[in-house]
C-alpha positions as CSV (number, residue, x, y, z in Angstrom):
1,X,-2.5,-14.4,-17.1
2,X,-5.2,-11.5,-16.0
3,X,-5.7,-10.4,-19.4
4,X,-6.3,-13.9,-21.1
5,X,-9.1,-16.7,-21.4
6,X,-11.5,-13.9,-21.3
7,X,-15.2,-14.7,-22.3
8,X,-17.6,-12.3,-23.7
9,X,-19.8,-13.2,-20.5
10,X,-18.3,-12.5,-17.1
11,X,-18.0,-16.3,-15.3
12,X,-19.9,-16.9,-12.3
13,X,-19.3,-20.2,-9.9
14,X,-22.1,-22.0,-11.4
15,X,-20.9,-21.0,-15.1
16,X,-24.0,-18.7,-15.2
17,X,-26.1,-16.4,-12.5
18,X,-28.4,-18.3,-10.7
19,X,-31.5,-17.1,-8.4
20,X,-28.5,-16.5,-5.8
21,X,-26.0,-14.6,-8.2
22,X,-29.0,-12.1,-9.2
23,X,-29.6,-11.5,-5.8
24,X,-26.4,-11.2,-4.5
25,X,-25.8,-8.5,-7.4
26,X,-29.2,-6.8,-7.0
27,X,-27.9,-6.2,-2.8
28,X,-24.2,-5.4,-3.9
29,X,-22.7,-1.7,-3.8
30,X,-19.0,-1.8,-5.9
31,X,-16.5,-1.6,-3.5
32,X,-18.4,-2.1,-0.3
33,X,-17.1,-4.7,2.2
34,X,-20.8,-6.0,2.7
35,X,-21.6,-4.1,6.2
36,X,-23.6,-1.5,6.6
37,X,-22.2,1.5,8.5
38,X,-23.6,1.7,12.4
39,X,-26.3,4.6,12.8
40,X,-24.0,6.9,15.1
41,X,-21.5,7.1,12.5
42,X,-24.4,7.2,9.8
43,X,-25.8,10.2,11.5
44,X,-21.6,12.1,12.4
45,X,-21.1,11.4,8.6
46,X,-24.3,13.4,7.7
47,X,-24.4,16.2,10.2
48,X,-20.7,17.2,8.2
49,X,-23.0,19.3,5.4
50,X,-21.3,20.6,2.6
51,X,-18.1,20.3,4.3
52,X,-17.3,16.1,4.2
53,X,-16.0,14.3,6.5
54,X,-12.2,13.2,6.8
55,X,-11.3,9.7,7.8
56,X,-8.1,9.0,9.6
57,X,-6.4,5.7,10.8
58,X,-3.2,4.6,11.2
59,X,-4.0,0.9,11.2
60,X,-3.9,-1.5,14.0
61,X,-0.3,-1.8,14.3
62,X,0.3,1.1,16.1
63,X,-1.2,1.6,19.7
64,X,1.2,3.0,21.9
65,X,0.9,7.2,20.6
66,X,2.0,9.1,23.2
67,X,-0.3,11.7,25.0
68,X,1.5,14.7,23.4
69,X,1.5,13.3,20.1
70,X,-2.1,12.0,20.3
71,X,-3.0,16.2,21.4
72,X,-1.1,17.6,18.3
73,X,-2.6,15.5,16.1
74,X,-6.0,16.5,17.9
75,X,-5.4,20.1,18.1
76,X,-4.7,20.3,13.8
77,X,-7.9,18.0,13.4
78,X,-9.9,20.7,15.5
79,X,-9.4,23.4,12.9
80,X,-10.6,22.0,10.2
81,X,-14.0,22.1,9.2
82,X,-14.6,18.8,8.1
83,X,-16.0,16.0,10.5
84,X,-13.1,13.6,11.4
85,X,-13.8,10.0,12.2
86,X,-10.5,9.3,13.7
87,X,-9.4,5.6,14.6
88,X,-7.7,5.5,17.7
89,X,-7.6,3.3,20.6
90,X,-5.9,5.7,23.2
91,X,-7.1,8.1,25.8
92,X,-8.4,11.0,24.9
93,X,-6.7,13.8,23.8
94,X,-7.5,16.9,25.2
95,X,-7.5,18.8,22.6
96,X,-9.7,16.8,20.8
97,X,-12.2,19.1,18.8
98,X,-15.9,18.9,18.6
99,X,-16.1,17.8,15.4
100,X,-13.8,14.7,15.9
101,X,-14.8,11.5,17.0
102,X,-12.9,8.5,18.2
103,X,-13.4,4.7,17.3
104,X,-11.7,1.6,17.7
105,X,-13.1,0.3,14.7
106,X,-14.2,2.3,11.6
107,X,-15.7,0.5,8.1
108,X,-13.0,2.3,6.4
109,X,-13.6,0.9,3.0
110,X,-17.8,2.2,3.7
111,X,-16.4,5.9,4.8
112,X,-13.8,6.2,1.9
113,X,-16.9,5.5,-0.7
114,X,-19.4,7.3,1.0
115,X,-20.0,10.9,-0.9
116,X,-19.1,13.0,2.0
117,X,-15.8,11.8,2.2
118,X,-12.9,14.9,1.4
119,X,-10.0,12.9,2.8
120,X,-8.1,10.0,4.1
121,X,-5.1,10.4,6.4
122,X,-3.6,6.9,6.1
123,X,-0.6,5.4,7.4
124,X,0.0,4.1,3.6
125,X,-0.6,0.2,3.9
126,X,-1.5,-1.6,0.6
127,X,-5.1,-2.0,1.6
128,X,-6.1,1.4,2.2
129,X,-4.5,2.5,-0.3
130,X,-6.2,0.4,-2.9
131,X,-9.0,1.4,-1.1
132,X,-8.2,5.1,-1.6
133,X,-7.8,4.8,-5.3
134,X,-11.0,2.6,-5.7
135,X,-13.2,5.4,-4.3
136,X,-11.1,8.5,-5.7
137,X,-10.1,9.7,-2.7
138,X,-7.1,12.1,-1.6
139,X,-4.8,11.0,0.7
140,X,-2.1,12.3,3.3
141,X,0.4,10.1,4.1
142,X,1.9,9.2,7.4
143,X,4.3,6.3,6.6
144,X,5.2,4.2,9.8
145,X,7.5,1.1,8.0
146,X,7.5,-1.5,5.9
147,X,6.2,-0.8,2.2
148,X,4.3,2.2,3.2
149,X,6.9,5.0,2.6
150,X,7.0,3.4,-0.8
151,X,3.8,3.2,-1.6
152,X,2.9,6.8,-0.2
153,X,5.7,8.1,-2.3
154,X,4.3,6.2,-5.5
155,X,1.2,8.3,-4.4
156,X,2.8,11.2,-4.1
157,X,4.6,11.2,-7.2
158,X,0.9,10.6,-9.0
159,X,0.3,13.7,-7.3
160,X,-2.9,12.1,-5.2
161,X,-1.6,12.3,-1.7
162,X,0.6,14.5,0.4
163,X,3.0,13.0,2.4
164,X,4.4,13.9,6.3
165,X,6.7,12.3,8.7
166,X,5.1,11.6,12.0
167,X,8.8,11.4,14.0
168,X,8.8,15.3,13.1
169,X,5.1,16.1,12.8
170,X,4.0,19.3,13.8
171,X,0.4,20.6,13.6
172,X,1.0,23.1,11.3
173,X,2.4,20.6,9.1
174,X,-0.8,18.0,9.7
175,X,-3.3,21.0,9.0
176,X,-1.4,22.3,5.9
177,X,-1.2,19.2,4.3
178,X,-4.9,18.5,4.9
179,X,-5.8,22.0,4.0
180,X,-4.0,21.6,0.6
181,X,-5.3,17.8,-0.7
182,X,-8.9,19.1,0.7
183,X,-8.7,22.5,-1.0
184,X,-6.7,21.7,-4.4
185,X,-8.8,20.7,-6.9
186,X,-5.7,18.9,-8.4
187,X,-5.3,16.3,-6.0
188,X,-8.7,15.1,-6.0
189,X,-8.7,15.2,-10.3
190,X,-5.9,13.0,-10.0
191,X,-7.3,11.0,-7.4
192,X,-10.1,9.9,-10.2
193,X,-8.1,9.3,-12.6
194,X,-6.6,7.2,-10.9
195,X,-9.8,5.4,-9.7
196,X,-11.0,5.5,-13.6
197,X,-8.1,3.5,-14.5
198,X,-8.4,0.6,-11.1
199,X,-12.5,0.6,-12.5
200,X,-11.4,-0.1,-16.3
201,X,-11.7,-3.8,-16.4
202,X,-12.7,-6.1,-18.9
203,X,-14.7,-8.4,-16.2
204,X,-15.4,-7.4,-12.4
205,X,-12.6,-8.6,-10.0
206,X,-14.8,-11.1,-8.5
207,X,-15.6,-12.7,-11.5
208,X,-12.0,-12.9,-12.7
209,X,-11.4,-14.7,-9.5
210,X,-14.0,-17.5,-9.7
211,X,-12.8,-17.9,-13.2
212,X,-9.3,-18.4,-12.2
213,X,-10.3,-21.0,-9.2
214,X,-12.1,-23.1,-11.5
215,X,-10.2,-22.9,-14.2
216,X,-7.1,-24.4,-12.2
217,X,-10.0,-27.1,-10.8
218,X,-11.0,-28.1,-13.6
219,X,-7.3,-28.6,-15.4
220,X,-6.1,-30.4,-12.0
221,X,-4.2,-27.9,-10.6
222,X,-3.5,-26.1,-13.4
223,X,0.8,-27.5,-13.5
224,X,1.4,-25.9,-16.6
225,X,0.9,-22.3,-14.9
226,X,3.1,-23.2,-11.7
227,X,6.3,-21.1,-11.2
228,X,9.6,-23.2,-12.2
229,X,10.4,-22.7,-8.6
230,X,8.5,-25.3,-7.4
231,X,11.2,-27.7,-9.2
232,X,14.2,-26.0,-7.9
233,X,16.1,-27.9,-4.4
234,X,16.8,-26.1,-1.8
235,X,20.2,-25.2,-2.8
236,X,18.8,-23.8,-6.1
237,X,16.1,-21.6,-4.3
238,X,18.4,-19.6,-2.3
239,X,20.8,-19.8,-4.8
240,X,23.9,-21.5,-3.2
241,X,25.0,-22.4,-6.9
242,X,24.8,-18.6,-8.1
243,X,26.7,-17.3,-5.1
244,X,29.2,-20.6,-5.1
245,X,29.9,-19.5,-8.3
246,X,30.3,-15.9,-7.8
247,X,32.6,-16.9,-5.0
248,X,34.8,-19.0,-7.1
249,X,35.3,-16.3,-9.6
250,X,36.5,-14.0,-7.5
251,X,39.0,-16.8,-5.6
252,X,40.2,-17.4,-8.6
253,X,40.8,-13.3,-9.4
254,X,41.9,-13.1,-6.0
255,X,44.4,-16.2,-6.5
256,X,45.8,-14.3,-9.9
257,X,46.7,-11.2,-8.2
258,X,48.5,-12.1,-5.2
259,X,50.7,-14.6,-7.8
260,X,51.2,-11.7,-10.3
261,X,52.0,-9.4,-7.2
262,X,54.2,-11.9,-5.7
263,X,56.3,-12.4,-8.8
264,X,56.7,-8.8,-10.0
265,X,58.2,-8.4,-6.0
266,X,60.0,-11.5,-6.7
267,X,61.6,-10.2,-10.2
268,X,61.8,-6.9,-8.0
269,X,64.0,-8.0,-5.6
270,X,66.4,-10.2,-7.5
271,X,67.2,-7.2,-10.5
272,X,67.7,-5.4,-6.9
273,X,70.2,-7.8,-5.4
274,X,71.9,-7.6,-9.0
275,X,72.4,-3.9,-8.8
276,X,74.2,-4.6,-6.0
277,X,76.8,-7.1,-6.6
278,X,77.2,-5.1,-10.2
């Protein structure tokens, strides 16, 4: 369906750009989330130099780091000599290093496509990740649960991101991980490829999106593209009748056995008792 009813215009909600559109393209950045970063964070970012920044959060799901881990962590971040916008919502370690700050909030999707930006340390969910890719930025992985081992390992395997477990994190293992996705050319190479590829559309996201919405208002909700599952019962959709069925098969296997078993011990037993009066 995303590679179809393509025009050789992109489609805007109007069918063409109007005074709005123009303006709203002149202001846009690709990939920017519409807010501009805060001046303190402006001014971290660009007191880095030549060495970038690294960005690091874990999302919001996870709040409750103990002290000890929270000054590991800390303690590898401090020897590094990249600025590290760190998002963490804890006290502060101490062993936090000068050239690490903490926020409860950081415009991730702003810091991962600003210039300066060497690295993101990412718990692995699917928006940062896209995020990642969209900017051509390296990544080490700290799965926590869910899909995130999975997609850090897809990751991984494209050879854009290192990966560590944070039940058996040391910082030796946090620093050498950054050191090598910072240092290795490789990993940032593959990093843009993989961004080339997410950039190497036919029509801009946004546009393929308006087209779709209006597309299904303009056919009435669209039926002929709804999922057959919309007509299945309940007993279809979590498929009762499949596993019913599965269930009867192997009765009836079950039902052959112990009567072929049951006879053979039968036939058993009376060429036995034959023996015997023979």
């Amino acid at each position: 369906m995303a590679t179809s009813h393509y025009g050789q215009q992109p489609f805007s909600a109007s069918g063409r750009q109007g005074e709005k559109g123009q303006k709203r393209e002149r202001r846009k950045q690709e990939g920017s989330i519409w807010q501009k970063p805060e001046v303190e964070i402006e001014e971290f970012v660009q007191s880095s130099g030549e060495n970038g920044i690294v960005v690091f959060t874990l999302g919001s799901m996870i709040k409750d780091m103990s002290e000890e881990r929270a000054n590991m962590i800390a303690s590898a971040l401090a020897q590094i000599p990249q600025k590290v916008l760190w998002r963490f919502d804890g006290k502060k370690p101490d062993t936090l290093g000068s050239n690490t700050q903490l926020y409860k909030w950081i415009p991730q999707n702003d810091l991962l496509g600003h210039p300066k930006t060497r690295a993101f340390i990412t718990h692995g969910g699917t928006n940062g990740i896209y995020e990642a890719i969209y900017h051509g930025v390296p990544m080490v992985g700290i799965p926590l649960f869910a899909d995130q081992p999975d997609n850090i390992a897809h990751m991984e395997a494209k050879g854009a991101a290192v990966r560590v477990d944070l039940e058996t994190l040391t910082s030796a293992d946090l620093l050498n991980a950054l050191r090598k996705v910072i240092n290795d050319p490789l990993y940032k190479k593959n990093a843009m490829w993989l961004s080339a590829i997410q950039h190497d559309q036919p029509v801009k996201p946004l546009d393929r999106a308006v087209f779709w919405i209006e597309f299904v208002m303009c056919h009435k909700g669209a039926k002929h593209l709804r999922p057959a599952l919309y007509n299945l019962n309940w007993f279809q959709y979590h498929s009762w009748d499949v596993i019913g069925f599965l269930l009867a098969c192997v009765a009836i296997v079950t039902f052959f056995v112990i009567k072929c078993c049951l006879f053979c011990c039968a036939v058993f037993v009376k060429t036995s008792k034959k023996k015997k009066r023979e």
